[in-house]
PyMOL CGO cylinders between C-alpha atoms (Angstrom):
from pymol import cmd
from pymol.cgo import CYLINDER

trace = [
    CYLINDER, 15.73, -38.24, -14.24, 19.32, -36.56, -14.09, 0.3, 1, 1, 1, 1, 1, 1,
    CYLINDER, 19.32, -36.56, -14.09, 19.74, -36.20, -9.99, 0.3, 1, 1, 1, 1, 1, 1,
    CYLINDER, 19.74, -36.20, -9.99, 22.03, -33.11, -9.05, 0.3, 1, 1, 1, 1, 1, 1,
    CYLINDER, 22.03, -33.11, -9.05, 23.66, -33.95, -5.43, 0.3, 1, 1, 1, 1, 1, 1,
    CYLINDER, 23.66, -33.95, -5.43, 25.65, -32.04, -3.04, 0.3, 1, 1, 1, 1, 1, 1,
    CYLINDER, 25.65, -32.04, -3.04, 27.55, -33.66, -0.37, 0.3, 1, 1, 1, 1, 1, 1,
    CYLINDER, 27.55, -33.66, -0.37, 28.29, -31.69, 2.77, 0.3, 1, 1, 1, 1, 1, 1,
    CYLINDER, 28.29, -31.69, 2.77, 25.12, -31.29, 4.75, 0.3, 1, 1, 1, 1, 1, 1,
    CYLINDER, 25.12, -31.29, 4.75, 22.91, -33.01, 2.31, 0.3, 1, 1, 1, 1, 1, 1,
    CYLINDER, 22.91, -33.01, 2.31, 24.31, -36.87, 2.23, 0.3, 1, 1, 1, 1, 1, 1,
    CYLINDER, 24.31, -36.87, 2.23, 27.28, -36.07, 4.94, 0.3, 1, 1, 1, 1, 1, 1,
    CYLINDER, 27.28, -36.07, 4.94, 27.17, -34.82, 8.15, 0.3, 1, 1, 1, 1, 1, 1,
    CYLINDER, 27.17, -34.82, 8.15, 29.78, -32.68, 7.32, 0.3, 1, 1, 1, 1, 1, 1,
    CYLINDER, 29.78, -32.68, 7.32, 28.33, -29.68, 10.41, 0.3, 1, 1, 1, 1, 1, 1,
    CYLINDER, 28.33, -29.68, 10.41, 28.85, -32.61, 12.67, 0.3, 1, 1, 1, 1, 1, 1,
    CYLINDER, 28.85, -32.61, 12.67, 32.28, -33.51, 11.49, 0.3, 1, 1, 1, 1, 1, 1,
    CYLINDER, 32.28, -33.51, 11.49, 33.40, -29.69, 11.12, 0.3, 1, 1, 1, 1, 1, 1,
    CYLINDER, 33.40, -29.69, 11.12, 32.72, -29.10, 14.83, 0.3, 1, 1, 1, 1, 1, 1,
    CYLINDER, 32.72, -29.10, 14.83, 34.29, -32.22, 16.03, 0.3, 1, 1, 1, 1, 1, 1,
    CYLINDER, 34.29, -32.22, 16.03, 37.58, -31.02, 14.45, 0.3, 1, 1, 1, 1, 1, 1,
    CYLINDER, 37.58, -31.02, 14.45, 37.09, -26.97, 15.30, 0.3, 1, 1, 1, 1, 1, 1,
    CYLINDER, 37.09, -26.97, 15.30, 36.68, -28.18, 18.80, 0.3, 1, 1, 1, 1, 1, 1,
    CYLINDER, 36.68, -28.18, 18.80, 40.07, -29.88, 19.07, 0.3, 1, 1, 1, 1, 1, 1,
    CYLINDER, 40.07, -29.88, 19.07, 41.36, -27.22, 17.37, 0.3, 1, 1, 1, 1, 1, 1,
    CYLINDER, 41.36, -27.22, 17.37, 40.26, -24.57, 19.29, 0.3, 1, 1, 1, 1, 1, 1,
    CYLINDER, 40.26, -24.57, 19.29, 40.09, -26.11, 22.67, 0.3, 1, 1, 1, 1, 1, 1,
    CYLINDER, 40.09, -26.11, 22.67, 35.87, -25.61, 22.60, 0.3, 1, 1, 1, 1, 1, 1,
    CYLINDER, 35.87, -25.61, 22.60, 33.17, -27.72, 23.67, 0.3, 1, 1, 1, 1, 1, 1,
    CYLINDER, 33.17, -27.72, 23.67, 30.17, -26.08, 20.96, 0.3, 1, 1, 1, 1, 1, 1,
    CYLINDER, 30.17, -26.08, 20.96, 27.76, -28.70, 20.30, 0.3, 1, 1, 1, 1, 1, 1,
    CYLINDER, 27.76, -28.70, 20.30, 25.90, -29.11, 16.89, 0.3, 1, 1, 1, 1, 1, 1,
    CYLINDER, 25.90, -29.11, 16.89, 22.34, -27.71, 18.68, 0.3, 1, 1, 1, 1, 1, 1,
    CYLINDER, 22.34, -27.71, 18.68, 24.86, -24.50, 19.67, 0.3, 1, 1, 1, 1, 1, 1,
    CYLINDER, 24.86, -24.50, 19.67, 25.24, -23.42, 15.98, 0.3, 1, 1, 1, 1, 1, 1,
    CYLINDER, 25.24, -23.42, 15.98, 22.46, -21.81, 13.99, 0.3, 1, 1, 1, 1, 1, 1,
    CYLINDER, 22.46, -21.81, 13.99, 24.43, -21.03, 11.13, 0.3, 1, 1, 1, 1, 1, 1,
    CYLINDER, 24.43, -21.03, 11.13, 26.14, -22.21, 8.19, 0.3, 1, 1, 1, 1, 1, 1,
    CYLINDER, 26.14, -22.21, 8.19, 29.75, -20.85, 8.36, 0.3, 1, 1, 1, 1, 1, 1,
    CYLINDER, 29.75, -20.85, 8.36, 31.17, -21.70, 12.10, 0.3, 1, 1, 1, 1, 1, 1,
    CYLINDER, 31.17, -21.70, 12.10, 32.90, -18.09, 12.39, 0.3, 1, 1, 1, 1, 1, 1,
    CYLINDER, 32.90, -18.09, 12.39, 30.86, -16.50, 14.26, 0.3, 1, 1, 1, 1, 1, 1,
    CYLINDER, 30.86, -16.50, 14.26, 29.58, -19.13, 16.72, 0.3, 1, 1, 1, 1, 1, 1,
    CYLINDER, 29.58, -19.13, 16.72, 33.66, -19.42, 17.20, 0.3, 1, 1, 1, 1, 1, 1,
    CYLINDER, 33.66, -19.42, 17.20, 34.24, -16.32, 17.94, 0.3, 1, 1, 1, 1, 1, 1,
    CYLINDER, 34.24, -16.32, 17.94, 36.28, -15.76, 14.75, 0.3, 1, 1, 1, 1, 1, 1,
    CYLINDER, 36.28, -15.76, 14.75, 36.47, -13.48, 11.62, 0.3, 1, 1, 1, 1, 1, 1,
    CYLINDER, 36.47, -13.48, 11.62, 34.77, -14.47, 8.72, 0.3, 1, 1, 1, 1, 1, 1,
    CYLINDER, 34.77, -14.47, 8.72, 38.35, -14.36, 7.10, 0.3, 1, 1, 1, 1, 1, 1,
    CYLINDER, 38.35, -14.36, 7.10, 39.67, -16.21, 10.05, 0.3, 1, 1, 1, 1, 1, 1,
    CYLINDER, 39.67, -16.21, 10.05, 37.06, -19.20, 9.68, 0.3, 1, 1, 1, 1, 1, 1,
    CYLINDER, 37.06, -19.20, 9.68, 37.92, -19.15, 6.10, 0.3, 1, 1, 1, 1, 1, 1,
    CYLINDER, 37.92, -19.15, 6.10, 41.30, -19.83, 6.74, 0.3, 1, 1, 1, 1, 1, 1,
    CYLINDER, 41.30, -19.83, 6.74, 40.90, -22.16, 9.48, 0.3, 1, 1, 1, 1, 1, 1,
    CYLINDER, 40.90, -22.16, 9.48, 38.28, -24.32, 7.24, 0.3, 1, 1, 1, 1, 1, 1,
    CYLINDER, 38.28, -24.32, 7.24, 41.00, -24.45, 4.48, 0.3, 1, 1, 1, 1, 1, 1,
    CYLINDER, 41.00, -24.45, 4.48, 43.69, -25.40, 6.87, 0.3, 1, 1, 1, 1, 1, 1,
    CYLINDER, 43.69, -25.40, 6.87, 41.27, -28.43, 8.37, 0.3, 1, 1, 1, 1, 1, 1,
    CYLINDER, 41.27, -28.43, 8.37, 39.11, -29.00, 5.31, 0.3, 1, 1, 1, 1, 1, 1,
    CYLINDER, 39.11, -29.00, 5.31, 41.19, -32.25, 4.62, 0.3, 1, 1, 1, 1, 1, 1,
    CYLINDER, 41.19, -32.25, 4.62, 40.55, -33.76, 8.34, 0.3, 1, 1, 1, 1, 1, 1,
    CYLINDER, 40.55, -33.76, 8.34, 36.69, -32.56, 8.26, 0.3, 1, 1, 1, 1, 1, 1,
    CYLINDER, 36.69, -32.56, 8.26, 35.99, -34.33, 5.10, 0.3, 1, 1, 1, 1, 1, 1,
    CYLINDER, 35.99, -34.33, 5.10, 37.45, -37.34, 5.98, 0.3, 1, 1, 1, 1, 1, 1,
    CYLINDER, 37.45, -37.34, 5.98, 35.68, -37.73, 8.81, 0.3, 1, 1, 1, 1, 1, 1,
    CYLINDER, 35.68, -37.73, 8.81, 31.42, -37.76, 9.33, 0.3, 1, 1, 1, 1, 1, 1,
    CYLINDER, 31.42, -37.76, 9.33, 29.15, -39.85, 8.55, 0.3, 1, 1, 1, 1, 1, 1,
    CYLINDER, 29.15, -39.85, 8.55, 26.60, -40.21, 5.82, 0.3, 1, 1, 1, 1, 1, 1,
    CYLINDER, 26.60, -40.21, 5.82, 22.98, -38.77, 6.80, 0.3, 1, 1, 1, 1, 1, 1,
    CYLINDER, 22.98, -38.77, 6.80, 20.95, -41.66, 7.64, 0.3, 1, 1, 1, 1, 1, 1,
    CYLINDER, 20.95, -41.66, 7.64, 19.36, -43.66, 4.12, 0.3, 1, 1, 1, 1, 1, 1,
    CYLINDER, 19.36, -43.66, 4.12, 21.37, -41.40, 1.68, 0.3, 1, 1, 1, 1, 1, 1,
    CYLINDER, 21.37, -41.40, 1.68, 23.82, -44.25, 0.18, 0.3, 1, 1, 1, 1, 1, 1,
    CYLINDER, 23.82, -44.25, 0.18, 20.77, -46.74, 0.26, 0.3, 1, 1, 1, 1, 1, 1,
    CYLINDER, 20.77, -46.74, 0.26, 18.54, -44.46, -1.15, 0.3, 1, 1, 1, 1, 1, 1,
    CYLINDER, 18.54, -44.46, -1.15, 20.61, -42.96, -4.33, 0.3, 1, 1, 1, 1, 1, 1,
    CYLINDER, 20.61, -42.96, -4.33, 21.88, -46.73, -4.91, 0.3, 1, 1, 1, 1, 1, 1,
    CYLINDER, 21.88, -46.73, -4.91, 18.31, -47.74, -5.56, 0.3, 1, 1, 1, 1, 1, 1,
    CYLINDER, 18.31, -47.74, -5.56, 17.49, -44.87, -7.36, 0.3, 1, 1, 1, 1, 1, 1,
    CYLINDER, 17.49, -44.87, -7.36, 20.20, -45.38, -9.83, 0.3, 1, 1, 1, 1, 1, 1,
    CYLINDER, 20.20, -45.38, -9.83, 19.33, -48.94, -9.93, 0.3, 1, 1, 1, 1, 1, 1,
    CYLINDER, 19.33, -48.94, -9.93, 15.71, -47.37, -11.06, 0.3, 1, 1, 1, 1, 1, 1,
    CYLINDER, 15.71, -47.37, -11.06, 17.66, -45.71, -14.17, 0.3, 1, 1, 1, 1, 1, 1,
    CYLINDER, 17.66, -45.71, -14.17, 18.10, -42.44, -12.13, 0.3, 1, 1, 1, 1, 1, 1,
    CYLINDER, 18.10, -42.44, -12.13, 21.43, -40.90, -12.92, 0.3, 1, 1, 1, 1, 1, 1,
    CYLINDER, 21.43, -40.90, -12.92, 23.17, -39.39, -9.61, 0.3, 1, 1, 1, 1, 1, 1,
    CYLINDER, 23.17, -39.39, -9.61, 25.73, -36.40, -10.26, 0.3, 1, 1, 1, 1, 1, 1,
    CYLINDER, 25.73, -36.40, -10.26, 27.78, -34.93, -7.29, 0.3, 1, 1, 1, 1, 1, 1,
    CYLINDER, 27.78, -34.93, -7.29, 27.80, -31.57, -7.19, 0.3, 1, 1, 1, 1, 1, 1,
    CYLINDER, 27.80, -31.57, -7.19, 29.68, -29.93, -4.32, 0.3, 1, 1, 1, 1, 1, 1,
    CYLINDER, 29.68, -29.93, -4.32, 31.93, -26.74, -3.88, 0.3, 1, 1, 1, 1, 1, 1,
    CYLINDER, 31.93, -26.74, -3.88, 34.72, -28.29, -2.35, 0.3, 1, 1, 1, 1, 1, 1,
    CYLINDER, 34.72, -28.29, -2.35, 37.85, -27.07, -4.15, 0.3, 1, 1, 1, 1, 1, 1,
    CYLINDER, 37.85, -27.07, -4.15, 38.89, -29.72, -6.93, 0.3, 1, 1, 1, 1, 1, 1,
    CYLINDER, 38.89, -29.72, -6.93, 42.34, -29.87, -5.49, 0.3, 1, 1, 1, 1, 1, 1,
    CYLINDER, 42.34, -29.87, -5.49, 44.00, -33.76, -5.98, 0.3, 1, 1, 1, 1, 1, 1,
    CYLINDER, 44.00, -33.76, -5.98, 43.85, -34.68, -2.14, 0.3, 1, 1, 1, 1, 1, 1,
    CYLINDER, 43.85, -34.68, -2.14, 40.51, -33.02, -1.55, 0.3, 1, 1, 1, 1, 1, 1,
    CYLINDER, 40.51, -33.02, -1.55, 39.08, -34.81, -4.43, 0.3, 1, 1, 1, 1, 1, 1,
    CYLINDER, 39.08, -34.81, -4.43, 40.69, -38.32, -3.25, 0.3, 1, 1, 1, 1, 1, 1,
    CYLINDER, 40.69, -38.32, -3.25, 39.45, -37.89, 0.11, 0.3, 1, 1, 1, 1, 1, 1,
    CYLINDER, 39.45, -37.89, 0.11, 36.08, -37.26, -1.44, 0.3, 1, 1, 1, 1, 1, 1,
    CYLINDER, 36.08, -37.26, -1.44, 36.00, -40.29, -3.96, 0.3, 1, 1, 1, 1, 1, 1,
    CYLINDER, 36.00, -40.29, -3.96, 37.07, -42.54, -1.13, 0.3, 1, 1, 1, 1, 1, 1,
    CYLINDER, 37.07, -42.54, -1.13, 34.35, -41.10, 1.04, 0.3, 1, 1, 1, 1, 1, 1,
    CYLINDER, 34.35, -41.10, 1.04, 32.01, -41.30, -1.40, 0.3, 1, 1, 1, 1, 1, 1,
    CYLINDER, 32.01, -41.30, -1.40, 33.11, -45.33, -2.33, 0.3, 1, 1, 1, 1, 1, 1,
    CYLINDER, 33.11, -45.33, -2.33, 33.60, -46.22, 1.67, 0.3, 1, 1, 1, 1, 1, 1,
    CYLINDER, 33.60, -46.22, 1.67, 30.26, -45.56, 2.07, 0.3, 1, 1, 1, 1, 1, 1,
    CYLINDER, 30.26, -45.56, 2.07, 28.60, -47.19, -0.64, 0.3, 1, 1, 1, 1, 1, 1,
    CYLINDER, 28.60, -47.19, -0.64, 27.33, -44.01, -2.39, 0.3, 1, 1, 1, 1, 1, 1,
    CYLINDER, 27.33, -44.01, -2.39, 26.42, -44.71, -6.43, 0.3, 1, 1, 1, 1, 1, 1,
    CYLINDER, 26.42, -44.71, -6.43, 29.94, -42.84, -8.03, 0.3, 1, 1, 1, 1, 1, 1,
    CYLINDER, 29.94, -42.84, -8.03, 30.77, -43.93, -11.26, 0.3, 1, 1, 1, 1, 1, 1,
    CYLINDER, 30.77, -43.93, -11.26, 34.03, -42.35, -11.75, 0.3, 1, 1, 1, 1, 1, 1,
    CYLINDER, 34.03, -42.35, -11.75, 32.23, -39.80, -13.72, 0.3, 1, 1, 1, 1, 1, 1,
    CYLINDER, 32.23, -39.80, -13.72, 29.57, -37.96, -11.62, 0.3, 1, 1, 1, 1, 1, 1,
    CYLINDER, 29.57, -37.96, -11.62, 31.41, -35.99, -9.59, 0.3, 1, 1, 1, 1, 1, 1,
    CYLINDER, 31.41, -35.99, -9.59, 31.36, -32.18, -10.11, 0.3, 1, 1, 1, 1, 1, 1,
    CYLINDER, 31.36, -32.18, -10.11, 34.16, -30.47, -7.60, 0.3, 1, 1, 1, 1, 1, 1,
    CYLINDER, 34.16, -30.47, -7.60, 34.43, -27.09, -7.05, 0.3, 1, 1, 1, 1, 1, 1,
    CYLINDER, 34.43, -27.09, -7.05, 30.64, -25.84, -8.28, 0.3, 1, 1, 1, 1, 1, 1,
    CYLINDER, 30.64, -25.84, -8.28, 30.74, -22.41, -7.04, 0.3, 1, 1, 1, 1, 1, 1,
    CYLINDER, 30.74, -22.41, -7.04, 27.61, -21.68, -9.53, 0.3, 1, 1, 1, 1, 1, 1,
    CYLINDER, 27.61, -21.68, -9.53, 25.96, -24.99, -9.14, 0.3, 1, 1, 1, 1, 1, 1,
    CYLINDER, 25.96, -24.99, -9.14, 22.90, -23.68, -11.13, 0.3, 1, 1, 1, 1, 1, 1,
    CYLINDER, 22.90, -23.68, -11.13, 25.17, -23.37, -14.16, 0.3, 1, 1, 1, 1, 1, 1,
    CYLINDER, 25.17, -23.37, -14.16, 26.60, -26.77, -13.39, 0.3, 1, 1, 1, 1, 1, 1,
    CYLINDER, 26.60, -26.77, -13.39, 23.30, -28.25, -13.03, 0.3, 1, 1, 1, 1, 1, 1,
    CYLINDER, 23.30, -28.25, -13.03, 22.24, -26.16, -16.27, 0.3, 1, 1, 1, 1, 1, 1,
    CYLINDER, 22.24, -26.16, -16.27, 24.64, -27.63, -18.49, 0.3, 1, 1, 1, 1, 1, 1,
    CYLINDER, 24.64, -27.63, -18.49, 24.47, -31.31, -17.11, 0.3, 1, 1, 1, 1, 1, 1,
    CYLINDER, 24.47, -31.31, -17.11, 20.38, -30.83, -17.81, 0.3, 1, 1, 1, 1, 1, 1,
    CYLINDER, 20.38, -30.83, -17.81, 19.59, -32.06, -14.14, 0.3, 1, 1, 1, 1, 1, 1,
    CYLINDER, 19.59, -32.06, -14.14, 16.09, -32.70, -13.47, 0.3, 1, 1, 1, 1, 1, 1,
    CYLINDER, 16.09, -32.70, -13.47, 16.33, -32.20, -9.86, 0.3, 1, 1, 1, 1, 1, 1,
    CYLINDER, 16.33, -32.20, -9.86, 18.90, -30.66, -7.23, 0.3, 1, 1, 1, 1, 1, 1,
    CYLINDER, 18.90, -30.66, -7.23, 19.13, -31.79, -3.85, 0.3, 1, 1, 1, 1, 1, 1,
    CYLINDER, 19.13, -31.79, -3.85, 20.78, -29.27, -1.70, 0.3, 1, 1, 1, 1, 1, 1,
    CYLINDER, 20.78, -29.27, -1.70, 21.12, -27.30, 1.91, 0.3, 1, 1, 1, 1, 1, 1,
    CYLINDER, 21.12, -27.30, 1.91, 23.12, -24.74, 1.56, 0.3, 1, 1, 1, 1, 1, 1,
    CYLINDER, 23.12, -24.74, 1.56, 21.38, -21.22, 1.51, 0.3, 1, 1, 1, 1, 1, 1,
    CYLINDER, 21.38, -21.22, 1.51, 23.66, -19.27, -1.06, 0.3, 1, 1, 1, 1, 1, 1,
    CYLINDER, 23.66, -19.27, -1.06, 23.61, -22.27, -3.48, 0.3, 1, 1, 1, 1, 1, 1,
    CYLINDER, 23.61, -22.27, -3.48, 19.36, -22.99, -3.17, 0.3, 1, 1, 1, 1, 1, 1,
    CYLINDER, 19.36, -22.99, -3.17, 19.08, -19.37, -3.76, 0.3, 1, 1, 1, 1, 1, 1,
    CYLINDER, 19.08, -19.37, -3.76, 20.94, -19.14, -7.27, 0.3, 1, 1, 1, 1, 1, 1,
    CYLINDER, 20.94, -19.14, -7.27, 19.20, -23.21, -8.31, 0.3, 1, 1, 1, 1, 1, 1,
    CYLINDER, 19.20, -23.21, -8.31, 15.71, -21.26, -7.36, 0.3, 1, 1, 1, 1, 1, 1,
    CYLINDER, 15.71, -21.26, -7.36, 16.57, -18.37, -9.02, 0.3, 1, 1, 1, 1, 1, 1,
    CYLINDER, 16.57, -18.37, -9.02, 17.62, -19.95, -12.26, 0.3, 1, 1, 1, 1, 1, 1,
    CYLINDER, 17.62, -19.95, -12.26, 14.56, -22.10, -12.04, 0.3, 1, 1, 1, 1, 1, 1,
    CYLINDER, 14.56, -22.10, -12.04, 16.31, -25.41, -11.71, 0.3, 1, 1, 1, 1, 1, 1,
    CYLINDER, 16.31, -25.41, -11.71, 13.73, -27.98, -9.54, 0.3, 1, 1, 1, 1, 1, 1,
    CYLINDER, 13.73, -27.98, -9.54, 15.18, -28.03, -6.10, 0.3, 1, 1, 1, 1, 1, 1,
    CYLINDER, 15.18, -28.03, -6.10, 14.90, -29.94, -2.82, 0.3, 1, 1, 1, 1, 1, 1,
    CYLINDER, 14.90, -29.94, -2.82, 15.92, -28.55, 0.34, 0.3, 1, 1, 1, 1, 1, 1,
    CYLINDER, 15.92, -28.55, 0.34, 17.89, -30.94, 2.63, 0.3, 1, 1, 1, 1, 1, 1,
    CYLINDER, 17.89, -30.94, 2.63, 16.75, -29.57, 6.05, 0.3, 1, 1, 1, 1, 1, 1,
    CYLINDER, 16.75, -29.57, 6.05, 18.99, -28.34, 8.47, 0.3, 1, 1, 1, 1, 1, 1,
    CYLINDER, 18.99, -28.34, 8.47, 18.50, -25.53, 11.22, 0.3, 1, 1, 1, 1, 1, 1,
    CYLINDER, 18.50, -25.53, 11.22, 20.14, -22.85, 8.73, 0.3, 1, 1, 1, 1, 1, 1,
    CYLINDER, 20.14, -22.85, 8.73, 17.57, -23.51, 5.56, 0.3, 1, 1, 1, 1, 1, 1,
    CYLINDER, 17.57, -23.51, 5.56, 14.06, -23.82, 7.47, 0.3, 1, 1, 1, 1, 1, 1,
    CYLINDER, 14.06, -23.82, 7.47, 12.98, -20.58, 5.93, 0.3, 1, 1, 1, 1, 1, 1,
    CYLINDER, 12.98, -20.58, 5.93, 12.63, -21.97, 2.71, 0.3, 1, 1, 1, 1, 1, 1,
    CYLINDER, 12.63, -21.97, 2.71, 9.13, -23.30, 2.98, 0.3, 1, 1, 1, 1, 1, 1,
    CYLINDER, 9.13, -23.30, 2.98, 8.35, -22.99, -0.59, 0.3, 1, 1, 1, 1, 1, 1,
    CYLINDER, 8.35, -22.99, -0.59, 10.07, -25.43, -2.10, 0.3, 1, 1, 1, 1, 1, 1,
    CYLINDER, 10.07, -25.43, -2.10, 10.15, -28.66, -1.20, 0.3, 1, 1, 1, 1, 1, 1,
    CYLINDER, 10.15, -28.66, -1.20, 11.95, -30.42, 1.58, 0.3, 1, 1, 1, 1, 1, 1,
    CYLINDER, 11.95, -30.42, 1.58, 13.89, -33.72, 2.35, 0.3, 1, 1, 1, 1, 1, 1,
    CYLINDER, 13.89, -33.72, 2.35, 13.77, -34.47, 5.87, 0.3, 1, 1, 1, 1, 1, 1,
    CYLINDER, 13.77, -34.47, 5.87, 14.04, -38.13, 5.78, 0.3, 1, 1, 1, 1, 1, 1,
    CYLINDER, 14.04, -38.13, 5.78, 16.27, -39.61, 2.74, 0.3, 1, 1, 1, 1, 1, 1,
    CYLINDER, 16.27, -39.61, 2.74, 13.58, -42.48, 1.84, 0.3, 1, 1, 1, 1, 1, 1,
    CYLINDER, 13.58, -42.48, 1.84, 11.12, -39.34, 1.47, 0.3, 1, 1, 1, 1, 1, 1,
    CYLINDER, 11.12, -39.34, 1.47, 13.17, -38.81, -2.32, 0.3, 1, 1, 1, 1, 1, 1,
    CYLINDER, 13.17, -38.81, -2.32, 11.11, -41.46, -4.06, 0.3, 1, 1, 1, 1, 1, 1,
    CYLINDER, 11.11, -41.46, -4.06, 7.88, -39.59, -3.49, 0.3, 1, 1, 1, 1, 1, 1,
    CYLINDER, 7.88, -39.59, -3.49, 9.16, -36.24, -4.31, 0.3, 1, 1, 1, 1, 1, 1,
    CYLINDER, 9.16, -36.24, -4.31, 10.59, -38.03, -7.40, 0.3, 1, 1, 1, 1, 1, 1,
    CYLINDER, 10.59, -38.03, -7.40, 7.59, -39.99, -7.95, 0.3, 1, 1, 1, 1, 1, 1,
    CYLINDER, 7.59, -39.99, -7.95, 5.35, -36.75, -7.51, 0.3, 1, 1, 1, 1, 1, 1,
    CYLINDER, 5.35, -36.75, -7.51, 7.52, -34.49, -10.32, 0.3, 1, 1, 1, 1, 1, 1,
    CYLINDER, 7.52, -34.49, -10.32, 7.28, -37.24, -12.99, 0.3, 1, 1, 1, 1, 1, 1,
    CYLINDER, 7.28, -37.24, -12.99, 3.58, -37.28, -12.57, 0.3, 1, 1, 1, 1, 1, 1,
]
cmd.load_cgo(trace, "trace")
């Protein structure tokens, strides 16, 4: 099967990371149980034009820091080593030092890139996923599971507190849970 993969929130603990470096920033103290939502604007206090431009300003420190969600590196490895094939698929802007700090992320921590499977700046990832022919998409983020539902590509959810009302699809709470949900579709 042709595995589509997003990073932040779905292999990377990139919320975690994000409010480490928004707190320095910002002189705050928010904890990862504070924030409900998927942008940090609002639980900041901020514009959603501010956090935009505060994100892009830090983007390079958040994604070099965090750490993978527990079993994701172990768990793609073997899955590739099963004659899976992995493709990143994120939305971080394909700019040359957000990309490096991304393929050294990605290699640091033992996650299966090849030099070739990683898709940067997939604002449609449905398309993306489309024309790679992937099988199935593991993702979190609410705007992108809504346009992989919608153009009926397979699709995980990667729980977080921001996705839990997608309950009808499934969903990846625990990275070793993959192999059944694999297992189960190729039934």
């Amino acid at each position: 099967m042709k595995l589509g993969v997003d990073i932040d929130g779905t292999i990377k603990k990139t919320q975690q990371a994000a409010i480490q470096v928004f707190n320095e920033e910002l002189g705050k103290n928010l904890t990862e149980e504070d924030i409900d939502s998927f942008y940090l604007d609002e639980p900041y206090g901020l514009t959603q034009k501010e956090g935009k431009r505060l994100w892009r300003k830090l983007e390079h420190r958040i994604y070099s820091l965090g750490v993978p969600i527990e079993q994701a590196a172990e768990t793609l490895s073997q899955l590739v080593k099963d004659g899976h094939e992995v493709y990143f698929i994120t939305a971080r802007p394909g700019m040359k030092h957000i990309r490096e700090v991304t393929v050294n992320w990605l290699k640091k921590h033992g996650f299966p890139y090849n030099g070739d499977n990683l898709y940067m700046n997939s604002q449609d990832k449905a398309k993306v996923a489309q024309e790679l022919g992937i099988d199935l998409f593991f993702e979190d983020a609410p705007d992108h599971l809504d346009r992989l539902i919608h153009a009926k590509i397979p699709t995980v959810v990667v729980d977080a507190v921001y996705n839990r009302e997608y309950t009808d699809i499934p969903r990846l709470t625990h990275w070793q849970d993959a192999y059944g949900i694999i297992s189960d579709l190729q039934d």
